[in-house]
N, C-alpha and C positions, 0 to 999 in steps of 0.2 A: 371760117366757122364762127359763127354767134355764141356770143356766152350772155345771158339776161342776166343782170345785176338791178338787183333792189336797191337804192339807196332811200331811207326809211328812219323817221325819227319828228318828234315835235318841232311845232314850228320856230323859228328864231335857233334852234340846237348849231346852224353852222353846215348843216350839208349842200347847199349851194355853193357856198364859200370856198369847201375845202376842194370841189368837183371841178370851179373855175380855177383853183391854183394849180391844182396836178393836170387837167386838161384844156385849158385854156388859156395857157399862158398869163393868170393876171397872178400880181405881186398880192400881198396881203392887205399893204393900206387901202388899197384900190378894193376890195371885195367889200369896201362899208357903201358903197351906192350902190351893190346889188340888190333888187328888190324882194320881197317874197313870192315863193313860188306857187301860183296856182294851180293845182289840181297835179296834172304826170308832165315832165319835161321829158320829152325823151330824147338821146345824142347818141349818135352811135362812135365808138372810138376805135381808129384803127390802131392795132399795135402786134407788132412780128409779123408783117405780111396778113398772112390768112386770119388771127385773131381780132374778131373786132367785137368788144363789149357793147353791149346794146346795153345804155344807160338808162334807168329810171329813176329821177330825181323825183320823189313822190312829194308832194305838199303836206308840209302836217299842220294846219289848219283843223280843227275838231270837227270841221261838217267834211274835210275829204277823207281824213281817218276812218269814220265812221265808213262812208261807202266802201272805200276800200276792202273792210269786212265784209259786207253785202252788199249789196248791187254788182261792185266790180270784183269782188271774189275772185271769181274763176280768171276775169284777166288778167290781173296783177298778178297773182301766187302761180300762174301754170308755167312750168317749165324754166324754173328759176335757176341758175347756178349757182349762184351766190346772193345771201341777205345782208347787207350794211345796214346797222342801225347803229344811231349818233343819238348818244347821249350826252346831257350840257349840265354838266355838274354843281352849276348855279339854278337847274330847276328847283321853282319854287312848291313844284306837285311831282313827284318824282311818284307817287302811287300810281299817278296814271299814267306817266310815262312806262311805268313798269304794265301798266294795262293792256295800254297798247304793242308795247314790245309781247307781251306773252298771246294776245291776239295774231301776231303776225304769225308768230311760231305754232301755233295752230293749224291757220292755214298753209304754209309751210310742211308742215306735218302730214298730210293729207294731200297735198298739191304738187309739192318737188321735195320730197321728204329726203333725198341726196342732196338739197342743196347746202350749200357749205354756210359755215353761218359765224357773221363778225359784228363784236359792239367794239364801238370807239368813246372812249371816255372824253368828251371834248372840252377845252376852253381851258385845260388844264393851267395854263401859263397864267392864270388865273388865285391860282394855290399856291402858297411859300414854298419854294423849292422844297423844301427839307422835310413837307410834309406831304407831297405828290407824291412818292411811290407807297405809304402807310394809305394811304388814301384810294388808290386805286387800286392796291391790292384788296380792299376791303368790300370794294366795287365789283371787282371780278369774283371773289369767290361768291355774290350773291349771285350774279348773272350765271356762273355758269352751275349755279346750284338752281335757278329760275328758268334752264334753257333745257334740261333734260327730260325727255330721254335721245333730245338733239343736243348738238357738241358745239358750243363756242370758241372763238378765241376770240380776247380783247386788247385789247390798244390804248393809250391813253397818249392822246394829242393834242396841236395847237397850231392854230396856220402861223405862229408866228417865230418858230424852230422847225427842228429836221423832224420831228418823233409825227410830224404827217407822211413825211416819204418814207416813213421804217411801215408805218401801216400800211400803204397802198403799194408797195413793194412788196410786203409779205402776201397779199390777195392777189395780185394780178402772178406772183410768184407760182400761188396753187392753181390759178388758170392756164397754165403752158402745158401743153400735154407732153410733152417729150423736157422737161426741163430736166431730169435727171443726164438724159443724151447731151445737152448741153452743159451740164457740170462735169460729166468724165472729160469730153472734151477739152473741156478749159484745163482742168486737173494737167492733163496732158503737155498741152498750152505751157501752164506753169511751168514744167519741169522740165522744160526743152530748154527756156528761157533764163529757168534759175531765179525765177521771179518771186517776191517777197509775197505778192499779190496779184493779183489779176480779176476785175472785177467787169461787167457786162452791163452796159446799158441800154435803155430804149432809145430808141434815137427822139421821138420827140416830146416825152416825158421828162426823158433822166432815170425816172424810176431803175433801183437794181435789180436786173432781172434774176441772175446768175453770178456767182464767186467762184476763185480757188486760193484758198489761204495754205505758206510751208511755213510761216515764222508767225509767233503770238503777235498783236498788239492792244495797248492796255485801252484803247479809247473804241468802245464797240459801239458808237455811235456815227463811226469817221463815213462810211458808207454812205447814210443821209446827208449827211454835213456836205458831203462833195456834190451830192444828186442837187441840191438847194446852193451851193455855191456856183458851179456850170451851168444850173440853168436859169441863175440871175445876169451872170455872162453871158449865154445868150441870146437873153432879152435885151441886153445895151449894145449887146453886138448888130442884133435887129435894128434897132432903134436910126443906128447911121448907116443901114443897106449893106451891114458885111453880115458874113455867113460863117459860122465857129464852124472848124474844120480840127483844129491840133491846137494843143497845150504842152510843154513841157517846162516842169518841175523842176529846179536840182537846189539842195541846201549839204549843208555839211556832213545830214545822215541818212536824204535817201532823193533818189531820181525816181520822178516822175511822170508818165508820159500818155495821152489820153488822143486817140485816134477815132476818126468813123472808122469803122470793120464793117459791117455789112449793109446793106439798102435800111438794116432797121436798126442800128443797132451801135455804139461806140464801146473801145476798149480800153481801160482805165489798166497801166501797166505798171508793179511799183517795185523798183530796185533799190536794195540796199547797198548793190555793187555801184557805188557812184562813178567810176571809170567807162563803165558801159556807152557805145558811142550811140548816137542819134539814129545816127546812119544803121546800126546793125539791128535796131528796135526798131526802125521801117521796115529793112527786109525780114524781120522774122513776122511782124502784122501784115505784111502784102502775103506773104505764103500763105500763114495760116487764115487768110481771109476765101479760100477758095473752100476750103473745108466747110467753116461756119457757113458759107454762104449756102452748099450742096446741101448742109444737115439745116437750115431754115428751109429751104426747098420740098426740102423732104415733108418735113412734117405739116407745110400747107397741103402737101397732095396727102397724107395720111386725113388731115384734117376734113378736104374735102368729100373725103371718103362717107367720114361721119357726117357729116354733114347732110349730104344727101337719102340716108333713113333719117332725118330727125322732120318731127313737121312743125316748122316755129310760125308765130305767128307775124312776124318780120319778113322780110323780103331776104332774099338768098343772097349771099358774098360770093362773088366771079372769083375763082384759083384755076388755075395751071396744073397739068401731072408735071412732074417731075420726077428725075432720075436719084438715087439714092448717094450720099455722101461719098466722097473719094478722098481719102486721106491722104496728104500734100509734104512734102518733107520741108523740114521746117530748118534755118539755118544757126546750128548751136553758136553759141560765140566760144572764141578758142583762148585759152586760157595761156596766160604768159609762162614761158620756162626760162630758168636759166641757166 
């Protein structure tokens, strides 16, 4: 199933930039010989099987802006999922950035008045630490007081930390149509396990799709940090022709352990029981790998369902029916007596 996404904002703001790091594999210093984008890039991105974002990288240049609003109206805004707009908080005309963001939301309004709607504060790394979150907060309550009687959420990022993967994790998050099925799951998961964490990722993003948290921890940025960490690993894994399969962890306060799980998807698994063997966190990820895999199954055939009453203006995505999840017994680990 096709999901349209807008990516939308002045020219120079960073949305090229941030579109080749989360899907094209490039590093940050490398995005400075990207050139500016002329008029619609359009990419389409597979991700979970049947979901694939049909990209619009639009040009902000002020003569395609303009079109945009008129001429190309109706095909830009029709049948939108989601609007990205990047804001670059060193504009030196931010009225008219604000112009054109409230333009869009217009047509938006009248066009795909469900679609979901995100500003990204960019360049942030830009701003003395100590004064980026007064700053952005300051940011956000105008937008989402400038977005109504449509609903924002914003972001404030920088290709050059995680606070990019916390944004594009949180949107492709609201794109899964059964991701709640995929959190009881994992929940489940969890507690079979005894696991501190358990966390879900795309296979060829990183992004985190999905969690299950049973114990606090103080660093709620640790999620991105790992998405930007694995998947600089497997770029230099790439680099000499190996292929990142498995990772494990172990230090004095916690194991842990990071697997492919399904054709799309890796399982980041975190114990604070550090005794736990290697061996018994493969057999509980191979079990419960038949599951996740029936409940992705699943929801490409639900997908394609929808799919087929929509009329997009894209070319169709080929899915399979499939049968519905079967739930798999999963192997507890057995606890020592004496």
């Amino acid at each position: 199933m096709k999901k349209k996404v807008l990516l939308m904002g002045k020219s120079g703001t960073g949305k090229t930039s941030m579109r080749s790091i989360i899907f094209a594999n490039y590093i940050a210093r490398d995005t400075r010989r990207l050139g500016a984008t002329i008029d619609v890039e359009h990419s389409h991105v597979k991700l979970l099987g049947n979901l694939t974002l049909n990209l619009w990288d639009c040009g902000g240049q002020g003569a395609f802006m303009e079109n945009y609003f008129t001429s190309q109206r109706e095909n830009i805004f029709r049948n939108v999922e989601v609007l990205i707009y990047v804001f670059d908080f060193e504009s030196r005309d931010m009225n008219l950035e604000i112009a054109y963001y409230q333009s869009c939301l217009e047509a938006i309004l009248t066009r795909s008045s469900d679609a979901k709607i995100f500003c990204l504060i960019h360049k942030m790394d830009l701003i003395a630490e100590d004064h980026r979150e007064m700053y952005f907060k300051e940011r956000e309550e105008d937008l989402i007081l400038l977005s109504k009687p449509l609903e924002c959420k914003c972001f404030k990022t920088s290709i050059w930390d995680e606070t990019l993967y916390k944004a594009w994790s949180s949107i492709v998050y609201m794109l899964i149509p059964n991701v709640k099925d995929v959190e009881n799951s994992l929940n489940q998961f969890s507690d079979i396990l005894e696991a501190d964490e358990v966390l879900l990722f795309e296979r060829a993003t990183f992004l985190v799709i999905a969690h299950s948290q049973r114990s606090s921890n103080t660093d709620i940025h640790r999620f991105e940090k790992i998405s930007n960490i694995i998947k600089q690993f497997k770029l230099s894994c790439s680099k000499i022709g190996a292929q990142f399969k498995f990772m494990e962890v172990r230090n004095s306060t916690f194991a842990c352990f990071i697997d492919v799980f399904t054709p799309n998807t890796y399982v980041c698994i975190v114990m604070s029981n550090r005794s736990i063997s290697t061996t018994m966190i493969s057999i509980n990820i191979n079990n419960g790998r038949k599951h996740f895999e029936e409940l992705e199954k699943a929801t490409n055939s639900k997908d394609q369902q929808a799919s087929n009453a929509i009329n997009d203006e894209s070319s169709s995505v080929s899915s399979s029916s499939h049968q519905g999840p079967q739930q798999q017994q999963l192997v507890k680990k057995k606890k020592n007596r004496r």
